[in-house]
VOGU-3710 file (C-alpha; in Angstrom, 3 decimals, decimal comma):
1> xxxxxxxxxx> -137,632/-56,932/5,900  -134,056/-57,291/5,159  -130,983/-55,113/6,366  -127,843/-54,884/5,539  -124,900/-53,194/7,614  -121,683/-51,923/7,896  -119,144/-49,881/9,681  -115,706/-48,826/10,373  -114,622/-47,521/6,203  -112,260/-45,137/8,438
11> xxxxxxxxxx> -111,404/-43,294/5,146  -110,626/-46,024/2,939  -111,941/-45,882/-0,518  -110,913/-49,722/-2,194  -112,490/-51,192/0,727  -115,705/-49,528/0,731  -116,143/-49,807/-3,077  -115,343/-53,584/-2,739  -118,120/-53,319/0,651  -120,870/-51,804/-1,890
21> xxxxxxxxxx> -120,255/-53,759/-4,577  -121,386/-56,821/-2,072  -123,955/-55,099/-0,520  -125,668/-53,945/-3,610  -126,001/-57,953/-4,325  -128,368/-58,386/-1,606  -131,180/-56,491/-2,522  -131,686/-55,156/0,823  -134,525/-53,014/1,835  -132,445/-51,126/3,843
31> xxxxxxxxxx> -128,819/-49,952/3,957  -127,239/-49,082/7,472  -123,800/-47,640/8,090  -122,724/-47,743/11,629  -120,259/-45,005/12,383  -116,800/-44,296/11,324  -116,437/-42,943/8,263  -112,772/-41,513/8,848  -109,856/-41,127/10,769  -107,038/-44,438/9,961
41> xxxxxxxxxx> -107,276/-43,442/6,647  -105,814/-41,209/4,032  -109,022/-40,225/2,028  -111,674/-38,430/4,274  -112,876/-36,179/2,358  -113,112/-38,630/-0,293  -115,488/-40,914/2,240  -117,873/-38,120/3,609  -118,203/-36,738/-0,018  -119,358/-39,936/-1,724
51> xxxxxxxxxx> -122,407/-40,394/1,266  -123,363/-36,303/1,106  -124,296/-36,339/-2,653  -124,424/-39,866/-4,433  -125,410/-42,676/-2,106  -127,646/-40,718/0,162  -130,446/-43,023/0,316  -128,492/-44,921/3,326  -129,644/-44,468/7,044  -126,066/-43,479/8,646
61> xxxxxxxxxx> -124,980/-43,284/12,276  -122,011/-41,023/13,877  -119,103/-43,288/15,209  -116,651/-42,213/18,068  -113,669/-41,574/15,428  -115,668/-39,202/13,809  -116,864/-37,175/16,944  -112,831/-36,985/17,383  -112,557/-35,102/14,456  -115,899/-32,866/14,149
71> xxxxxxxxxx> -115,167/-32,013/18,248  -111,444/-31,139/17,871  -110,740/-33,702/20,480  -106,703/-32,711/20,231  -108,035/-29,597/21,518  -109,590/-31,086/24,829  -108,432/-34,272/25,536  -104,990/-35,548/27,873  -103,268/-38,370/25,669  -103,372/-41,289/27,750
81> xxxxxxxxxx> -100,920/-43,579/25,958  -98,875/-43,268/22,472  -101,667/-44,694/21,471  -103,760/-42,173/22,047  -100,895/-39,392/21,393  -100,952/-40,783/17,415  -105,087/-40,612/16,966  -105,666/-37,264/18,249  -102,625/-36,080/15,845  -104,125/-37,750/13,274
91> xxxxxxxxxx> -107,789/-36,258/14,406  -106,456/-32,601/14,091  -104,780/-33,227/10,441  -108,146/-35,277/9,127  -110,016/-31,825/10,036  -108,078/-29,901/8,003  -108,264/-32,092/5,034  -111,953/-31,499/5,332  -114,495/-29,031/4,496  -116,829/-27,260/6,911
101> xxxxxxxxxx> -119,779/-28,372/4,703  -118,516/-32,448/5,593  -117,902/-31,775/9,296  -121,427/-30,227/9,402  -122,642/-33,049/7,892  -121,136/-35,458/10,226  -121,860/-33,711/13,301  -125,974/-34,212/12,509  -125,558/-37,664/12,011  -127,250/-39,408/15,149
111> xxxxxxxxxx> -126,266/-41,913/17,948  -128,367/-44,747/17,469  -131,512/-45,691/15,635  -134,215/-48,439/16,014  -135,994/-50,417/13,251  -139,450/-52,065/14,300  -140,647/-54,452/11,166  -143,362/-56,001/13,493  -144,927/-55,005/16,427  -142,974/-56,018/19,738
121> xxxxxxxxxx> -140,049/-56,967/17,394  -136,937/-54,187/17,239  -134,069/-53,833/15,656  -131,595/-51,434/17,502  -128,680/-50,263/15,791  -126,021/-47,867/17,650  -122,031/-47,787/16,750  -120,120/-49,901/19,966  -122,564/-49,970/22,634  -126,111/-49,008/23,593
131> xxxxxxxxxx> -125,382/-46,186/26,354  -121,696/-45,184/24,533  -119,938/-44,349/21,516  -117,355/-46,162/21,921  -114,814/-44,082/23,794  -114,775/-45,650/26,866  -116,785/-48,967/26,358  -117,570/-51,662/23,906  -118,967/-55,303/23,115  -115,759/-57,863/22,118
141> xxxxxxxxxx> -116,619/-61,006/21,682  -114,209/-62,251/24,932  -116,865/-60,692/27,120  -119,024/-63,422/29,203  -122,523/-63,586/28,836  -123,223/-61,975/31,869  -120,467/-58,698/31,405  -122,649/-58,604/27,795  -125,724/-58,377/29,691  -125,031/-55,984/31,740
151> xxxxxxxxxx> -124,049/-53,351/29,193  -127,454/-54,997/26,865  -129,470/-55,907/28,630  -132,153/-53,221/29,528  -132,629/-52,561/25,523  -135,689/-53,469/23,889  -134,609/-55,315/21,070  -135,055/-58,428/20,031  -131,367/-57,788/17,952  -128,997/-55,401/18,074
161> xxxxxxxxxx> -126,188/-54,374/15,408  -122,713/-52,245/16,012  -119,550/-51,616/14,777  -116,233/-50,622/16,441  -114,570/-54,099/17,413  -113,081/-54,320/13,739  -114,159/-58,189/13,952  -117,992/-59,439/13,138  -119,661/-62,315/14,319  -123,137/-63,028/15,640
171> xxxxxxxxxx> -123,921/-64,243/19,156  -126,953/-65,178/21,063  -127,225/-63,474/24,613  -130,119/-64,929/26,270  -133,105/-63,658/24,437  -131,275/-61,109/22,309  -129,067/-61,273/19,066  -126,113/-59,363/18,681  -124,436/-58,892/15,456  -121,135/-56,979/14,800
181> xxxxxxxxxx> -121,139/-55,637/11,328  -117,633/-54,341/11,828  -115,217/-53,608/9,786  -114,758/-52,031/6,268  -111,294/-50,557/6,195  -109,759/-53,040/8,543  -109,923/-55,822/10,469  -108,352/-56,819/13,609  -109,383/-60,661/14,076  -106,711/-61,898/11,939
191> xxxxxxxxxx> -109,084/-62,113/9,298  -107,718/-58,918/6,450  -110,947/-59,174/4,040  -113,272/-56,372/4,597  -116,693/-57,248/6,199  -120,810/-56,721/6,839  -123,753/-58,215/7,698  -127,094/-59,201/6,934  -129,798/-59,330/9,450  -133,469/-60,212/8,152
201> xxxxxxxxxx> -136,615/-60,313/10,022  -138,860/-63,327/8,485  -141,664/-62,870/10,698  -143,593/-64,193/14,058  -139,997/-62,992/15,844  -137,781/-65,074/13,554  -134,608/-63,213/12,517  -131,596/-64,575/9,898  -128,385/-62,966/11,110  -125,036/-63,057/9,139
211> xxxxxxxxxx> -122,000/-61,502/8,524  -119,778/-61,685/5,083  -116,491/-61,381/4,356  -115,509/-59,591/1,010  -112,496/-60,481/-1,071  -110,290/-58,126/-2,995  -106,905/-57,139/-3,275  -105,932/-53,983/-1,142  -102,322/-53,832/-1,379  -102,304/-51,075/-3,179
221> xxxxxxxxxx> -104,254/-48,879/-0,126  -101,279/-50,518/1,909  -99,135/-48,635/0,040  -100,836/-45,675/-0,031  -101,601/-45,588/3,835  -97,855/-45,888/4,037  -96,800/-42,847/1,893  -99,503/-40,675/2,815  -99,963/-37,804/5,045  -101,087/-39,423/8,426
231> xxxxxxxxxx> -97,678/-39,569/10,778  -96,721/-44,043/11,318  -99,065/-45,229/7,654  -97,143/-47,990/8,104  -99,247/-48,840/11,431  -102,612/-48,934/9,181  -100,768/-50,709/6,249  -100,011/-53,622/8,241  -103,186/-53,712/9,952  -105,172/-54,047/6,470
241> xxxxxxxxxx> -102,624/-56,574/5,578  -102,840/-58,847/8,307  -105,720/-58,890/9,973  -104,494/-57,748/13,307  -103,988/-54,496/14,947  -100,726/-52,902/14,652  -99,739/-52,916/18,643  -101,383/-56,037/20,435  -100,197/-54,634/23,512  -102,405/-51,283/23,638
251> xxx> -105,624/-52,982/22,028  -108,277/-49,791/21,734  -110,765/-52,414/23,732
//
């Protein structure tokens, strides 16, 4: 049974489109998104509309940014940084961009969800870690084997597939695969191309587990993300031209 994943579009339409056109290549028996349709993006409404009523054959998962929006976070939450100050701006003006039908829609979406293509032999698939969304924890790739285990650990899975880091890769963690499918609408391991992954069980508890890369020329969604109506587009446009988030010194995780 093969999969194929991917997360973070964060409201950004030439991405995804050049995402699909990749994914609908591999012929995959299932199609996964992992959280984080919107927010860092100019078209929301855009995003949420094209999953609600054309490709709604794809198993879809609630990320963190998108809890932001549907929860009115602005309306709750303390900015802890400017940072922080910037996003939950951003959350409150992505609502009203959207309908109530879309936020509905999001709001159902669940947590997590696990695929079992063999008997003792599960696939778990949640948006940054197993026990949270993403707010407060996550799984980067600098984390030691043993800081990964203790946040993996305790899941039975034989592999396990998120989002959220904006950077994929695959890594083996003593008995247990993990493979970040992240991200669509931007990347921030210095690598700009849009990404996803492939994970495929081939039976007796073998698994193939990659991620892709997807070329195209965005510079146009630079330009829009610049000029549009989120407050500092120029933040996003240089984070979907380079690779890199746009303030190394207040890194999200």
């Amino acid at each position: 049974m093969k999969f194929v994943l991917y997360a973070d579009i964060h409201a950004q339409v030439p991405q995804m489109e050049a995402v699909l056109e990749a994914v609908d290549k591999e012929n995959a028996d299932k199609e996964i998104l992992i959280g984080d349709l919107i927010m860092l993006g100019p078209q929301p409404a855009e995003v949420v509309d094209y999953y609600m009523n054309v490709r709604n054959n794809v198993d879809i998962l609630i990320g963190n940014l998108d809890m932001w929006v549907v929860d009115k976070f602005w309306e709750t939450k303390t900015p802890k940084n400017i940072y922080h100050e910037w996003m939950l701006d951003m959350a409150r003006l992505t609502h009203e961009r959207m309908t109530q039908e879309q936020l509905d829609w999001l709001n159902k979406l669940p947590f997590a969800t696990t695929y079992t293509p063999e008997h003792g032999h599960n696939f778990h698939v949640f948006h940054a870690t197993p026990d949270e969304i993403g707010d407060e924890d996550a799984l980067p790739p600098r984390l030691t084997d043993d800081e990964m285990w203790e946040k993996i650990g305790k899941v039975d899975a034989d592999v396990m597939s998120f989002g959220h880091i904006h950077g994929g890769y695959v890594r083996q963690v003593r008995d247990k695969t993990l493979v970040c499918a992240a991200a669509v609408g931007m990347s921030w391991d210095g690598d700009p191309r849009p990404s996803y992954a492939t994970v495929e069980y081939l039976g007796d508890g073998k698994w193939d587990c990659q991620t892709h890369r997807v070329d195209g020329d965005f510079e146009e969604q630079a330009k829009l993300n610049e000029n549009c109506w989120i407050p500092h587009g120029d933040r996003i446009a240089k984070m979907i031209r380079s690779g890199y988030f746009w303030n190394p010194d207040h890194m999200p995780h």
